[in-house]
C-alpha positions in Angstrom: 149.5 51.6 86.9 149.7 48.5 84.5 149.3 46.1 87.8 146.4 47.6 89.4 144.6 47.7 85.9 145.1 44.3 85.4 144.3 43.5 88.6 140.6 45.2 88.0 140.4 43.2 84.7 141.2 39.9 86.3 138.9 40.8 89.0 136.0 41.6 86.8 137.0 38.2 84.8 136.9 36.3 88.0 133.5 37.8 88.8 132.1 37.0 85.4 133.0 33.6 84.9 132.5 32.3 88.6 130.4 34.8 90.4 133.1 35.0 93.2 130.9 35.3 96.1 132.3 35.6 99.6 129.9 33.7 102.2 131.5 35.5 105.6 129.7 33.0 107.4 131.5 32.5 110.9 133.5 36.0 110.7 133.2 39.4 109.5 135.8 40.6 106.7 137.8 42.6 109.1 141.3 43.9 108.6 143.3 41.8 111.1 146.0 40.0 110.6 144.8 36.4 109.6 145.7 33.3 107.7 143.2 31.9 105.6 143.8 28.2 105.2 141.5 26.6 102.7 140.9 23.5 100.5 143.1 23.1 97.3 141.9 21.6 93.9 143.2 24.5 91.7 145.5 26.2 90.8 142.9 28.9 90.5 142.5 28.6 94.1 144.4 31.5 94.8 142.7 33.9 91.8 139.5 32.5 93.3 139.9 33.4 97.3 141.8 36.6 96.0 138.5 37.9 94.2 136.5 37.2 97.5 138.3 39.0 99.5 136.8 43.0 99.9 139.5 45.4 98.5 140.7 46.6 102.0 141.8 43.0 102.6 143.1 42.1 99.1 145.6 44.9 99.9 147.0 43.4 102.7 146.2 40.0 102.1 149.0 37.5 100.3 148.7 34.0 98.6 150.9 31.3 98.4 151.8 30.0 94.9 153.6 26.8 93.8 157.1 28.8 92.7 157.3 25.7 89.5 154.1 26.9 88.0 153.6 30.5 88.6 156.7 31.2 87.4 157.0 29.0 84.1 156.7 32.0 82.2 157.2 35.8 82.5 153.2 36.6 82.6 152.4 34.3 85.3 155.5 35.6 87.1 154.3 39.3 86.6 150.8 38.5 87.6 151.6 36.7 91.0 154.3 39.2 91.9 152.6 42.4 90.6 149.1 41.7 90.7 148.7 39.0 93.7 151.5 40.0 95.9 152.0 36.3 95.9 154.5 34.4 98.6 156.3 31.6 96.2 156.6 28.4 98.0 159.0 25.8 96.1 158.2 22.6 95.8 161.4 21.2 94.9 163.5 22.8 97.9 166.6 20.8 98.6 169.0 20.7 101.7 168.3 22.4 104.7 166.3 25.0 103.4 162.8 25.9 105.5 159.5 26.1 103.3 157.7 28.3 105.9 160.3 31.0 105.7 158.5 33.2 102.9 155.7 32.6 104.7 157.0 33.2 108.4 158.8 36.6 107.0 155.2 37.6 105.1 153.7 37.2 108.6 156.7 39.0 111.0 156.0 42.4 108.1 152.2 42.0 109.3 150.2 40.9 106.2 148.0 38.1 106.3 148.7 35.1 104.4 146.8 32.0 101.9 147.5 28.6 102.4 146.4 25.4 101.5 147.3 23.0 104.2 147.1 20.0 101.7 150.1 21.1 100.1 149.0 19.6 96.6 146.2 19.8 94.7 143.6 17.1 95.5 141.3 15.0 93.3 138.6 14.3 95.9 135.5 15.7 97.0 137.3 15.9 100.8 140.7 17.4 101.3 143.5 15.2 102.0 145.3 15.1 105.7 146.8 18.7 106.1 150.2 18.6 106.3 152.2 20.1 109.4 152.9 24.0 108.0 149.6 25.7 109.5 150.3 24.0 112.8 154.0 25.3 113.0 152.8 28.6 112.2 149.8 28.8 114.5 152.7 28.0 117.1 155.1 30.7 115.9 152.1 33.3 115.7 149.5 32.9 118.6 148.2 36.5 117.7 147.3 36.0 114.3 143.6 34.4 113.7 143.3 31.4 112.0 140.5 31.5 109.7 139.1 28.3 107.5 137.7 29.0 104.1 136.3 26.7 101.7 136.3 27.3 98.4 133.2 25.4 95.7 133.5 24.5 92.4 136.5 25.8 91.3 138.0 22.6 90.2 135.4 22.8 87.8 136.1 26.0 86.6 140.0 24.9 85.5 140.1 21.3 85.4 143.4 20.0 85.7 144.8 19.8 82.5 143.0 22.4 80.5 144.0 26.0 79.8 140.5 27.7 79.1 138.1 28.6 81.7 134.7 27.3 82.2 132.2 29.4 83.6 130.7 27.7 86.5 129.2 29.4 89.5 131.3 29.2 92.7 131.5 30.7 96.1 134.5 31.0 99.0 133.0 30.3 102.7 135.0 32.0 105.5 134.1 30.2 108.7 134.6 30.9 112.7 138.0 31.3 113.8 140.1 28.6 115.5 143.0 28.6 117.8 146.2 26.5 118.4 145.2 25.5 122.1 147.9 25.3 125.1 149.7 21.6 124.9 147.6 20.6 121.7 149.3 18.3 119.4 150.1 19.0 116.1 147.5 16.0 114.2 144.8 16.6 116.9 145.4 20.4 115.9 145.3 19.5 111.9 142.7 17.0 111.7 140.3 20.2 113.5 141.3 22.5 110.9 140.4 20.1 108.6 137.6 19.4 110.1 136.6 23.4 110.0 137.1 23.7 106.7 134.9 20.9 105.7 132.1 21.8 107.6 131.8 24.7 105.5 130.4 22.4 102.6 127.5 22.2 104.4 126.9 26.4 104.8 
């Protein structure tokens, strides 16, 4: 009960201080198993594309979040866990250990996944060269559509460095579907989701 009334507060917070508009410009919101792959300059990334998302697909929908920050202290771990149904992703893995397994298992229990291909936040106005994760899961997972979203203005909202909110207009485009073609290489296949996602700018 506490969860899902904090998750309409945050929602309603979201909406107030950045308008949280969904352009579903290249697909419909449909409840299919998808991951959303999108630009990253935020950590409010993840609040941001959750918001957008209708209600029947923020229920089935999951986010990843950098395990170092989002669970620094026991609110922010409630909130991703609780609230976001967040897949932790850490960034200071040792050994042998896969990063794509929270995600791989998120996808074989049939939810649809977040990610940020960059990996880290970036600092320019075009995101920097995904790295190979989306690929190796668009291998592993033919049937799951791939779907590029860019998100505006958030950085703006949350600057890096500062802990209260600006309110600043922003919006999350979802674009057409791609695929992982038969025999495509994985940089040919990144540089075209790339690619995807940044033509949304211009929507």
């Amino acid at each position: 009960m506490l969860a899902k009334l904090m998750s309409l507060f945050l929602l309603g917070l979201v909406r107030v201080l950045t308008g949280a508009q969904a352009r579903w410009y290249g697909c419909p919101p449909k409840a299919e198993q998808r991951i959303y792959f999108a630009n990253h300059q935020s950590h409010a990334d993840l609040v941001m594309i959750w918001a957008a998302l209708p209600e029947e697909l923020r229920s089935i929908t999951r986010p990843i979040a950098a395990k170092d920050y989002w669970t620094k202290t026991p609110f922010r771990q409630w909130i991703t866990t609780s609230v976001f149904h967040a897949i932790y992703v850490d960034r200071a893995r040792t050994g042998d250990q896969d990063p794509l397994e929270p995600l791989i298992d998120a996808l074989e229990s049939g939810d649809s996944i977040i990610i940020f291909p960059e990996g880290t936040r970036g600092h320019a106005d075009e995101p920097q060269p995904f790295k190979a994760g989306l690929y190796n899961l668009a291998q592993k997972f033919p049937q799951v559509v791939l779907v590029p979203a860019w998100i505006d203005n958030i950085q703006r909202v949350m600057p890096k460095g500062e802990v209260v909110p600006v309110p600043i207009l922003c919006s999350v485009t979802f674009g057409a579907p791609i695929r992982l073609e038969a025999g495509e290489e994985r940089r040919p296949f990144l540089d075209r989701a790339r690619d995807a996602v940044m033509a949304l700018r211009e929507v």
